[in-house]
HTML snippet that shows the backbone in 3Dmol.js (N, CA, C, O; Angstrom):
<script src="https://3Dmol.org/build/3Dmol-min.js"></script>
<div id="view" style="width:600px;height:400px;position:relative"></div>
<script>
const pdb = `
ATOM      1  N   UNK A   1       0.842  -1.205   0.000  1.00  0.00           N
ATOM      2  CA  UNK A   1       0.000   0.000   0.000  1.00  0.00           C
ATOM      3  C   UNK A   1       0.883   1.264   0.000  1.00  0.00           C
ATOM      4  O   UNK A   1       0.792   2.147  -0.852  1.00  0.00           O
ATOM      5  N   UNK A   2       1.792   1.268   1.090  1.00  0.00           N
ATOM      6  CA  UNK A   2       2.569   2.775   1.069  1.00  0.00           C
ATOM      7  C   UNK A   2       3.366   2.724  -0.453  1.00  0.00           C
ATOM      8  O   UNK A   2       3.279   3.705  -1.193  1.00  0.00           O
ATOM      9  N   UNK A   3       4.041   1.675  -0.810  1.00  0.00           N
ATOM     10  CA  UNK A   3       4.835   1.614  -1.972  1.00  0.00           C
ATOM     11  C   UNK A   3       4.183   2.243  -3.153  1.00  0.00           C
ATOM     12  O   UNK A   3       4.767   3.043  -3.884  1.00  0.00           O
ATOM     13  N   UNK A   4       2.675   1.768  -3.348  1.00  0.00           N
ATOM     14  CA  UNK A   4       2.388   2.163  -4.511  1.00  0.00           C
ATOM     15  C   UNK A   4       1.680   3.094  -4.333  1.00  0.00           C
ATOM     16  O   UNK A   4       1.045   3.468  -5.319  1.00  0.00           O
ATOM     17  N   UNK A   5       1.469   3.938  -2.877  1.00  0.00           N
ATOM     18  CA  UNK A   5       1.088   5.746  -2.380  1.00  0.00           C
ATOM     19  C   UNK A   5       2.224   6.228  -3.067  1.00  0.00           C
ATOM     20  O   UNK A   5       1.968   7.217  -3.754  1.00  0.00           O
ATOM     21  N   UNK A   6       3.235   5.898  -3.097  1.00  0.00           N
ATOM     22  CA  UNK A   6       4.967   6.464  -3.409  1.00  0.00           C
ATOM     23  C   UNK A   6       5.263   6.195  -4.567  1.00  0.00           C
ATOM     24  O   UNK A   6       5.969   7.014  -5.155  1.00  0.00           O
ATOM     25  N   UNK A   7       4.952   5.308  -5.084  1.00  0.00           N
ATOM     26  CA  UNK A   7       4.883   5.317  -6.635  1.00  0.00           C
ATOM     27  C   UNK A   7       4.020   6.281  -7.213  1.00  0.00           C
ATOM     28  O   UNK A   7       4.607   7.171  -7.829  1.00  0.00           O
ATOM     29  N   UNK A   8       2.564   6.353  -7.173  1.00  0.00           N
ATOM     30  CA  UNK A   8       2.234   7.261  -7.705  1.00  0.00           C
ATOM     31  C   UNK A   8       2.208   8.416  -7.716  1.00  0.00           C
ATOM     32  O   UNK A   8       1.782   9.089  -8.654  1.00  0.00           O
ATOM     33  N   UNK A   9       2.776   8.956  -6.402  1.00  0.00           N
ATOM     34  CA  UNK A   9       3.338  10.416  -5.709  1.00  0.00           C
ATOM     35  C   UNK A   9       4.272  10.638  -7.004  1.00  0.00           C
ATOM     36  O   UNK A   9       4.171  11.505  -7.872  1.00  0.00           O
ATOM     37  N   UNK A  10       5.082   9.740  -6.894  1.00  0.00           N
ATOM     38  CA  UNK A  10       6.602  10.174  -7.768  1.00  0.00           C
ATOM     39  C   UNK A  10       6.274  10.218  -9.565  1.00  0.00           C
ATOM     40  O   UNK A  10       7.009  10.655 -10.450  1.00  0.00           O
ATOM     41  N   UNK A  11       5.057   9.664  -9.666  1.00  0.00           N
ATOM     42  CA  UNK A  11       4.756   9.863 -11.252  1.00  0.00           C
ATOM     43  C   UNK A  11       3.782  10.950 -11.517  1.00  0.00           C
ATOM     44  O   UNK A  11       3.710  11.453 -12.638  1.00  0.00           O
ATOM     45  N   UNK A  12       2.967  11.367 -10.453  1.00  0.00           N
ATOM     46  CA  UNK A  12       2.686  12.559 -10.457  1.00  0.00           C
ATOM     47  C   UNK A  12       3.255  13.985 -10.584  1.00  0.00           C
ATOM     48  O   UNK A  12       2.902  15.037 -11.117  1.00  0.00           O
ATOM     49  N   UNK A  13       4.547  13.436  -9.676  1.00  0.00           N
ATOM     50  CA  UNK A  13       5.402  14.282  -9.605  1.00  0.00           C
ATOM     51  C   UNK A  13       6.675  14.868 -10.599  1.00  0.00           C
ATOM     52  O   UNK A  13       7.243  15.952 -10.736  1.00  0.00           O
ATOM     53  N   UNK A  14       6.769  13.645 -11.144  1.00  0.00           N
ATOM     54  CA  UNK A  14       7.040  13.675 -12.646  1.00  0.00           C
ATOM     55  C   UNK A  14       6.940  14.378 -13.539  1.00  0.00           C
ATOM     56  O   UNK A  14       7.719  14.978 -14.280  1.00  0.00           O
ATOM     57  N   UNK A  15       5.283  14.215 -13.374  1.00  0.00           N
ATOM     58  CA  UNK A  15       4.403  14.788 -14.739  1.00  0.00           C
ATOM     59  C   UNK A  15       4.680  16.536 -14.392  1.00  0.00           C
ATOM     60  O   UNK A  15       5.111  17.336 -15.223  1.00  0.00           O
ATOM     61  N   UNK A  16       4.337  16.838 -13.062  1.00  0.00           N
ATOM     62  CA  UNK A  16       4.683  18.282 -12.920  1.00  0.00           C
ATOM     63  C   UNK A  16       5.759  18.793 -13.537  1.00  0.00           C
ATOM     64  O   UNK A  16       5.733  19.485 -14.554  1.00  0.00           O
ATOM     65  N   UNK A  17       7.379  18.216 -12.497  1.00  0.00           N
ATOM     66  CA  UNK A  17       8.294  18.652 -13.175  1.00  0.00           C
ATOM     67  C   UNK A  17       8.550  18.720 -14.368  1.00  0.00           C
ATOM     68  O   UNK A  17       9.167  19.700 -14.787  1.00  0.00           O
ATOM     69  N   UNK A  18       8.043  17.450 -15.436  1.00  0.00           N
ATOM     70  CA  UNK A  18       8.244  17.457 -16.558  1.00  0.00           C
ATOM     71  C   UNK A  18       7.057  18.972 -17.557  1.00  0.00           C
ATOM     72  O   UNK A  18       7.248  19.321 -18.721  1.00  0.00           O
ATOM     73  N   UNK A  19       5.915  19.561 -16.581  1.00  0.00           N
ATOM     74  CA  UNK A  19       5.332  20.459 -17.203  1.00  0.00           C
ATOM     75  C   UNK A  19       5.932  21.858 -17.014  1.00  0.00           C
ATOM     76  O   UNK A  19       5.711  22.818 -17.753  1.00  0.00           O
ATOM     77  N   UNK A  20       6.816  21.849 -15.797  1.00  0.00           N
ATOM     78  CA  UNK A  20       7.137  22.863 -15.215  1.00  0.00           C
ATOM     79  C   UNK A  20       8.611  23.225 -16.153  1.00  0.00           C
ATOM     80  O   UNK A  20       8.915  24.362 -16.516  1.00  0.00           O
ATOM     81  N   UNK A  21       9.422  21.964 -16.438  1.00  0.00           N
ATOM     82  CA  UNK A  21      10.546  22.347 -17.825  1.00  0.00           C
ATOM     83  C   UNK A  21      10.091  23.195 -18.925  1.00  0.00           C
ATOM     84  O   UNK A  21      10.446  24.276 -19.394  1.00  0.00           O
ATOM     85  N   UNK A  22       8.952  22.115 -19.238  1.00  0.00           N
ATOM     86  CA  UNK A  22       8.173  22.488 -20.633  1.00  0.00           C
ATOM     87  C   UNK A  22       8.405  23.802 -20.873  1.00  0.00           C
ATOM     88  O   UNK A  22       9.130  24.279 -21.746  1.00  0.00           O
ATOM     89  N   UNK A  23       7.394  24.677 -19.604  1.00  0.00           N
ATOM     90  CA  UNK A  23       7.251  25.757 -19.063  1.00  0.00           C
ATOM     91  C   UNK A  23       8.294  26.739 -19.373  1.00  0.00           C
ATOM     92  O   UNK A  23       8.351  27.652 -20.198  1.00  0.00           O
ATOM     93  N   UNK A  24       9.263  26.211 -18.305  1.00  0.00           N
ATOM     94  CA  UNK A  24      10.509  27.049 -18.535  1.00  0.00           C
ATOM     95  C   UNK A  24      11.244  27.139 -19.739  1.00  0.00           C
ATOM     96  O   UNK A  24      11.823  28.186 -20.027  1.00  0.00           O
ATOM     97  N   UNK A  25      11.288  25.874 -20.669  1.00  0.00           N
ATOM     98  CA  UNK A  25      12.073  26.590 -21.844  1.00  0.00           C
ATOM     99  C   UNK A  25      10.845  27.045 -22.747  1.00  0.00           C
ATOM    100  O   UNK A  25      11.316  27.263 -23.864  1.00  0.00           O
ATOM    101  N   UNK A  26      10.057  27.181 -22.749  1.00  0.00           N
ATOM    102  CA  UNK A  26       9.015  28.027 -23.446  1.00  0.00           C
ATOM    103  C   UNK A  26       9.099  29.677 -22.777  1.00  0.00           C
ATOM    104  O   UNK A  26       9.190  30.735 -23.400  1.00  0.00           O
ATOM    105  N   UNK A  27       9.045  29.489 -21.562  1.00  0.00           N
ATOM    106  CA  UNK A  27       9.212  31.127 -21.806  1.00  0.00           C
ATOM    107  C   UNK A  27      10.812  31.627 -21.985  1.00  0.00           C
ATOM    108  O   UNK A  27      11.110  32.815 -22.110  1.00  0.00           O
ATOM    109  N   UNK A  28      11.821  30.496 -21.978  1.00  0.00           N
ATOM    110  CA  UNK A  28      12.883  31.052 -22.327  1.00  0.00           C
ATOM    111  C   UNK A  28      13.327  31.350 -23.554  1.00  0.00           C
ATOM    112  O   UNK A  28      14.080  32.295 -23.791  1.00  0.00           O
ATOM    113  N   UNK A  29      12.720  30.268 -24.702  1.00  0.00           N
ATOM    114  CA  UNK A  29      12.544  31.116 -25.719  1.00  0.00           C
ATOM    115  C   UNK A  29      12.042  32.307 -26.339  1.00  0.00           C
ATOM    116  O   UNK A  29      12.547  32.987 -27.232  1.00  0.00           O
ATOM    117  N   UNK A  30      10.528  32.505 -25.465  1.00  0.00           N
ATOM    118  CA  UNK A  30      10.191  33.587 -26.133  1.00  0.00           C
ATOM    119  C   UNK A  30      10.938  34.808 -25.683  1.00  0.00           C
ATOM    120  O   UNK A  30      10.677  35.866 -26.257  1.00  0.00           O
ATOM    121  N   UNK A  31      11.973  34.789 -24.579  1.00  0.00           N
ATOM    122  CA  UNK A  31      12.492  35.904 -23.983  1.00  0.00           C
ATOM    123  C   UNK A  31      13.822  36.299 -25.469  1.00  0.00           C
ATOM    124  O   UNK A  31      14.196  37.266 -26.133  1.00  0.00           O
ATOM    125  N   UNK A  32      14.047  35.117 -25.361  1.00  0.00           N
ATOM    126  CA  UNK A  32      15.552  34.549 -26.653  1.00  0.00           C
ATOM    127  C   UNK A  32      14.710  35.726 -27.858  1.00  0.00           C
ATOM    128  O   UNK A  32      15.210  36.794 -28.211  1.00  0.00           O
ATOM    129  N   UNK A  33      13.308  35.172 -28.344  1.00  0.00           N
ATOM    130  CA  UNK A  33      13.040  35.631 -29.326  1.00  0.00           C
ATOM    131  C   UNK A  33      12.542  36.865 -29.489  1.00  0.00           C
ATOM    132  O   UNK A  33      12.494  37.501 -30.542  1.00  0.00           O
ATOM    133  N   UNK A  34      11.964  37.373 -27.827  1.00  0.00           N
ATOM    134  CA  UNK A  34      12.052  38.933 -27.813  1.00  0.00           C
ATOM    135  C   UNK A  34      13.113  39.530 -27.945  1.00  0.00           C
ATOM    136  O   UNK A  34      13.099  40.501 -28.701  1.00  0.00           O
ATOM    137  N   UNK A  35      14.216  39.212 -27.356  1.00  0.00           N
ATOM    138  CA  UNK A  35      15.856  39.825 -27.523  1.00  0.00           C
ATOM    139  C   UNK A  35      16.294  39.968 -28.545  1.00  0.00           C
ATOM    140  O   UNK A  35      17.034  40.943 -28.676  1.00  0.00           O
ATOM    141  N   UNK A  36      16.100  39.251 -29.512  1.00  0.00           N
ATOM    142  CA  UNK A  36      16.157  38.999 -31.040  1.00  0.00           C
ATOM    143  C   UNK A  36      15.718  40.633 -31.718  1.00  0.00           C
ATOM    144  O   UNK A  36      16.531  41.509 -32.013  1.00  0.00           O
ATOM    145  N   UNK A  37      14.114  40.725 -31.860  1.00  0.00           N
ATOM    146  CA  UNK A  37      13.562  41.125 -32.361  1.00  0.00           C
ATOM    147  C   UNK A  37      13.490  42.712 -31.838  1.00  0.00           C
ATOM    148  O   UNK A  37      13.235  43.685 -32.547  1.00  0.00           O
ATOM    149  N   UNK A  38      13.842  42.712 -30.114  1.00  0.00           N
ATOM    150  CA  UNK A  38      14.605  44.523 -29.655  1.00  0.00           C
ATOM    151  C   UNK A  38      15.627  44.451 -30.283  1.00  0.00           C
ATOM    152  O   UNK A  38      15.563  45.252 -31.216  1.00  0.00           O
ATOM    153  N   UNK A  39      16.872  43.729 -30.273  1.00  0.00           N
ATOM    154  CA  UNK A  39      17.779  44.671 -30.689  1.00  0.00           C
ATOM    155  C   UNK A  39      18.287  44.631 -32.304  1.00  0.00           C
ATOM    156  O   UNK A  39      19.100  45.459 -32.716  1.00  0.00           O
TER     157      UNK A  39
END
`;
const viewer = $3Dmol.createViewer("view");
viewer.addModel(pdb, "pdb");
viewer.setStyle({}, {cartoon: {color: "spectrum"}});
viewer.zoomTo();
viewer.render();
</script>
């Protein structure tokens, strides 16, 4: 029971971090591609 509370914690948790990257290089591009397009 706790094992697979902790398993699915950690694939949940997963899924976040893996949305929260996403996230981050998406707005790091568009910063890339605003910088671009100021100067």
């Amino acid at each position: 029971m706790t094992g697979h509370a902790a398993l699915r914690y950690a694939g949940t948790d997963r899924k976040c971090t893996e949305s929260l990257y996403k996230l981050i290089v998406e707005m790091d591009y568009k910063n890339k591609e605003h910088l671009k397009s100021a100067s």
